[in-house]
N, C-alpha and C positions, 0 to 999 in steps of 0.2 A: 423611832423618833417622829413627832407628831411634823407636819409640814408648816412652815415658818406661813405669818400672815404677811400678808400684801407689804405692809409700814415695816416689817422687820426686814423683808426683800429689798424693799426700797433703802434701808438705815444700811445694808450689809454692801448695796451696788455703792451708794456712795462712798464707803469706808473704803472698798476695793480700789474705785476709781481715783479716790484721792491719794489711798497710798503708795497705786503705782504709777503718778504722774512725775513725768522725769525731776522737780524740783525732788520733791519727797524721794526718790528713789535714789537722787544724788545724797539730800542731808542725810541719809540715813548709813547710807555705806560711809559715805565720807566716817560721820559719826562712831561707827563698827571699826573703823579703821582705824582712828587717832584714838581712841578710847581703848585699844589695849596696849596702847602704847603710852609708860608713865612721864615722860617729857612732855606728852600732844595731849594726858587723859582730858586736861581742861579745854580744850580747844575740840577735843570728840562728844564730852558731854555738854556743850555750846550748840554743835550741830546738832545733836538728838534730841536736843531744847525747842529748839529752830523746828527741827522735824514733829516733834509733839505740837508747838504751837501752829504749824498749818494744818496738817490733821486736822486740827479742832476746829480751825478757823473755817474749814473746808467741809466739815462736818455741819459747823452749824447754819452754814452760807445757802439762805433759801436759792439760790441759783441753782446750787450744786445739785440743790433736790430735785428742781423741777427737769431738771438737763439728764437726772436716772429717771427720773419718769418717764419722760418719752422715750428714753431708752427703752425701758423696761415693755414701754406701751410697742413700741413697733418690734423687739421681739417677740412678744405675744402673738402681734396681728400675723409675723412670716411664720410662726411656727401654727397658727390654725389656718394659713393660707396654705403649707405643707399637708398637714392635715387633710383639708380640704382636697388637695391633688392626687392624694393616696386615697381618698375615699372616691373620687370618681370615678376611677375604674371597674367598683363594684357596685354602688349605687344606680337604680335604675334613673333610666333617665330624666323622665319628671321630678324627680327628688332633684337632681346633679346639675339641672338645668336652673331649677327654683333658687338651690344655694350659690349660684353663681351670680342669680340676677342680685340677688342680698349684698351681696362682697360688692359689685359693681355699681350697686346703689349708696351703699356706703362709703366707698371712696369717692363717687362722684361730690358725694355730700360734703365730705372733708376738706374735698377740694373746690367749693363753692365758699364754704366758709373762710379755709384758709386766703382767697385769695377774694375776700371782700372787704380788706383794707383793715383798720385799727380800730378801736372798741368793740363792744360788747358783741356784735356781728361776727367779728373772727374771733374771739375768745369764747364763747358760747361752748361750744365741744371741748374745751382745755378748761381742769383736766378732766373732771368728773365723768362728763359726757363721751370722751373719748373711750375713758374705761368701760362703760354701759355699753356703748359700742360691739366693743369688745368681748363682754358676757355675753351679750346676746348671738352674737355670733357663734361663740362656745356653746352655746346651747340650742340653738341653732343645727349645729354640728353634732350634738348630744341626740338630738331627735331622730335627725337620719340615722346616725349606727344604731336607734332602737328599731326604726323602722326598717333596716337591712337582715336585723335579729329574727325581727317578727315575718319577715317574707319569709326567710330561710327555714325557718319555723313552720310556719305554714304549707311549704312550700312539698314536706315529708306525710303531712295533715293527708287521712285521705276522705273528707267529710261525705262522701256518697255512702263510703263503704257503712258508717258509724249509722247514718240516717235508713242505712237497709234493714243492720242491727237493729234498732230499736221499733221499727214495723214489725219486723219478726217478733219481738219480745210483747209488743202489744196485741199481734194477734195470738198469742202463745197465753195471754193474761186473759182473754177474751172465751178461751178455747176452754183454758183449765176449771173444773169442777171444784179440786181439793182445796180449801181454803189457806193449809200449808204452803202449797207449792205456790199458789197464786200471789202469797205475801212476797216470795221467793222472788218471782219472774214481775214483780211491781220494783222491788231493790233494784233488779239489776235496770228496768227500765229506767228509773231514777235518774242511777248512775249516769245511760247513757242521754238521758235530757241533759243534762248537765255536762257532759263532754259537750255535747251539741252548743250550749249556750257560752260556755270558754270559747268556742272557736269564733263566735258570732260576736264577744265581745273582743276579743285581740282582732277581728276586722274590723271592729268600730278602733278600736287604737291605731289602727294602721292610717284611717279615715280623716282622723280628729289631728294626727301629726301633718298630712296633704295638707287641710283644712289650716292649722297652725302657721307652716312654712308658707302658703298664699296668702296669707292675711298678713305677715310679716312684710312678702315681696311687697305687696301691693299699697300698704303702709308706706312705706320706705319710696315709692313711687308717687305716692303722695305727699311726701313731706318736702322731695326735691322741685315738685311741682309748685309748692308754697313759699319755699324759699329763695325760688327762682322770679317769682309773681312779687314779691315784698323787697328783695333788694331790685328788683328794676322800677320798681316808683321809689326805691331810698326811704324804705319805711318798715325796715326791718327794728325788731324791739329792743333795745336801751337796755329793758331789764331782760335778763339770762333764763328767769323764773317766768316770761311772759313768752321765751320763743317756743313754735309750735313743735320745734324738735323735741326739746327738752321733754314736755307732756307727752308727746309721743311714744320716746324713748319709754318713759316711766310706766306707760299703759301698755306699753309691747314687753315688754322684761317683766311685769307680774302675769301676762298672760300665757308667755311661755314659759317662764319659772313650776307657774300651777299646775302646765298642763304635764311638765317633766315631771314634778311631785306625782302626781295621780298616777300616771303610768309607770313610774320606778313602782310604786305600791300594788298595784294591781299585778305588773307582769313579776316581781318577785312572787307576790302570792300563789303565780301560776306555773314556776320555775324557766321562766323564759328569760328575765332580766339577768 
């Protein structure tokens, strides 16, 4: 069964939350109750009347939506903050330090926002923006365990030995007369260029994910710095489309999106991913 989207999550939290909120859980029994009983049935199909009409009402009540949403939204954030705590213990430190300054940037952020009063200033990250958040963090998250993969990976690699190999095979190509065997001991040098250059580009992968998770931190250390600068002269933006967050968000979430595309491709090609 394929996994439900985001709006179907959200239509399912609300239907949950509405039908076991104690009104609805009384009209409903009440309703089960007088209804198999033929003296009460009208007075039980009245309740489960009752109980259909707040469902719905409850269903279609933009409140109810937006009250599963941030449910839904701060379950997310503890379950990649759990995440997050299970992966520190194997993640090296630069990596575990970096993802920590991320999380600590982003709530500092949330909590700049939240607590800069009413309009478009504290609405700005609700909801869209909070969810972005959120992705990015996951992905975020998605990088380190590629780059814990690729250490470990690496880690078996023994590139001296492969790089003695292929000297030998060159002086062996250098040596040889028969033009048979020479084609021979050119293949297998091939081969071993090409080990050589997989391993030199899963260390540029390694490189490029450092490089990703800094340019994230240091983002995200910029952005608190801007928003800290703009609500202290009370000149923070009106429109939601003009705050530096927002651009932000959007230029950091395709740039680690890309970077996660490219390296699922590459290191599946190479049987590491």
């Amino acid at each position: 069964m394929p996994p439900l989207s985001s709006r179907d999550q959200l239509l399912k939290r609300v239907v949950v939350r509405a039908a076991t909120s104690p009104l609805s859980l009384f009209l409903g029994t009440t309703g089960l109750l007088l209804v198999a009983s033929p003296p009460t049935m009208l007075f039980g199909l009245a309740a489960l009347g009752l109980e259909a009409a707040w469902l719905w009402s409850r269903i279609r009540d933009p409140h109810s939506a937006e009250v599963c949403g941030e449910e839904m939204q701060r379950s997310r954030w503890r379950d990649l903050i759990t995440r997050l705590e299970d992966l520190t213990g194997v993640l090296d430190r630069d990596t575990a330090a970096a993802l920590a300054r991320i999380v600590e940037s982003q709530e500092r952020l949330l909590g700049l926002y939240a607590g800069s009063g009413t309009g478009a200033a504290s609405t700005a990250l609700v909801p869209h923006s909070r969810t972005d958040l959120t992705i990015l963090l996951q992905r975020c998250l998605s990088l380190a365990e590629k780059k814990h993969r690729l250490q470990a990976y690496m880690s078996t690699l023994h590139t001296t030995e492969v790089q003695r190999e292929a000297t030998q095979l060159q002086s062996r190509v250098e040596r040889t007369h028969d033009p048979v065997t020479r084609q021979l001991y050119e293949q297998a040098l091939e081969q071993k260029r090409q080990e050589l250059e997989n391993y030199v580009q899963l260390q540029q992968a390694i490189e490029r994910i450092d490089g990703q998770l800094a340019a994230v931190q240091c983002t995200f250390d910029n952005m608190l710095s801007k928003v800290v600068r703009m609500q202290s002269v009370h000149a923070l933006a009106t429109d939601a489309a003009a705050d530096p967050v927002v651009s932000e968000l959007n230029r950091l979430a395709s740039g680690v999106a890309a970077l996660e595309a490219s390296l699922d491709e590459a290191l599946t090609a190479r049987g590491v991913a």
